[in-house]
C-alpha positions in Angstrom: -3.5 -11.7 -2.1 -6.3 -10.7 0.0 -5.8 -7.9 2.9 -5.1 -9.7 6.0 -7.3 -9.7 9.2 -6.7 -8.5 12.7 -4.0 -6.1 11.9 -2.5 -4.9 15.2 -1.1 -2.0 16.3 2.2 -3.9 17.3 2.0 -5.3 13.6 2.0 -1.8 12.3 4.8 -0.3 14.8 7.4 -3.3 14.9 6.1 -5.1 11.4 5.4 -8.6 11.2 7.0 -11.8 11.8 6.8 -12.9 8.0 6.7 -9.9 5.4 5.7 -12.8 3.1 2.5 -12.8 4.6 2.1 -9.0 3.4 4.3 -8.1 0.5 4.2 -9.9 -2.9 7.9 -11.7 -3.7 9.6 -8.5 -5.9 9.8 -11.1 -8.8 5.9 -11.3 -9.3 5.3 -7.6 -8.9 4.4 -6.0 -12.7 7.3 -3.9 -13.6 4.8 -0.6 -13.9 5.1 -0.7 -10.2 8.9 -1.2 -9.8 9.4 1.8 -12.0 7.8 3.7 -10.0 5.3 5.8 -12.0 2.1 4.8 -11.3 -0.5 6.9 -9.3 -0.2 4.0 -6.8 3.6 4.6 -6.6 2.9 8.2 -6.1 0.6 7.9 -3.1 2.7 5.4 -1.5 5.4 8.0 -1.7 3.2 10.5 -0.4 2.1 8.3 2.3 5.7 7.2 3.6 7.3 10.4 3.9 4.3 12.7 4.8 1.5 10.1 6.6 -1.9 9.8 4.5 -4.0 13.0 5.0 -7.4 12.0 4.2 -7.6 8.3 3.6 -11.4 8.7 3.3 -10.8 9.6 -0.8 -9.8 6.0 -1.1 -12.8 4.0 -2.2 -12.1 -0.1 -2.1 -12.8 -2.5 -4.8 -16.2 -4.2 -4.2 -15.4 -7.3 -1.8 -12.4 -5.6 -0.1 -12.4 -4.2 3.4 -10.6 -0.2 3.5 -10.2 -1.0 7.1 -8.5 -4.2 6.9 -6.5 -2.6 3.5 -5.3 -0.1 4.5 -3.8 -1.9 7.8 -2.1 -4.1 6.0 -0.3 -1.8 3.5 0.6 -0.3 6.6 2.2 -3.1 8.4 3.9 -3.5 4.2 5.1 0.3 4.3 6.8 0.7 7.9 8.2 -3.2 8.8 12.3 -2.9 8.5 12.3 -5.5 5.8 12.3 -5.7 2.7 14.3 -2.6 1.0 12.8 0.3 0.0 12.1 -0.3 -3.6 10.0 -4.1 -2.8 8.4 -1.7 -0.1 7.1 0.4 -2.8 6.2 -1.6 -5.4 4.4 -4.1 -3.5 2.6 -1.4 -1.5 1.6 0.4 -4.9 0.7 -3.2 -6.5 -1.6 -3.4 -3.3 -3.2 -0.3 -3.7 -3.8 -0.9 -7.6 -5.6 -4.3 -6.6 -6.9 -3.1 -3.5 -8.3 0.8 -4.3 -10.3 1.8 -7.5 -8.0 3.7 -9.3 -9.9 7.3 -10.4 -10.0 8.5 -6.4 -6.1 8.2 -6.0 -6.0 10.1 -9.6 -8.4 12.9 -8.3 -6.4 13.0 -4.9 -3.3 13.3 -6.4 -4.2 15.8 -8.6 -5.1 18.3 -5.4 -2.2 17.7 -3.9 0.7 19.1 -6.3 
């Protein structure tokens, strides 16, 4: 899955027609991510509840846009559907594909 283009605002504040488009199906997300402790799970977390503070520590993969990224595991994180836990895996499996991994390490680690 590749970030999606032309993220709105109104995709972000009332989520989209098809989560499909946005969200992996639960089934193919690696377990690592439905369990919850990956550094991808933790900023997710941190994210949801508290907003993303400095999303300038993120540094994409080469060939991904951050812009167009992070929009879409917005529009993943605050649509009404799917439950909480699909929310959070599939935003966390984003992020893993999505985001080198060592920035969201370093991040984390001056946050606690």
């Amino acid at each position: 899955m590749k970030p999606k283009t032309g993220v709105t605002g109104l995709d972000v504040a009332f989520g989209p027609k098809d989560i499909k488009e946005y969200l992996p199906e639960y089934e193919k997300v690696p377990e690592k991510f439905k369990e919850g402790q990956t550094p991808q799970n933790k900023l997710f977390s941190k994210w949801f509840f508290a907003g993303l503070p400095n999303g300038d520590m993120l540094v994409a993969k080469p060939g991904i846009s951050k812009r167009e990224a992070l929009a879409h595991i917005k529009v993943g994180m605050s649509s009404f559907e799917p439950k909480h836990e699909h929310k959070e895996a599939g935003c966390a499996y984003l992020l893993s594909e999505w985001f080198e991994e060592g920035p969201i390490e370093e991040f984390l680690k001056g946050e606690k």
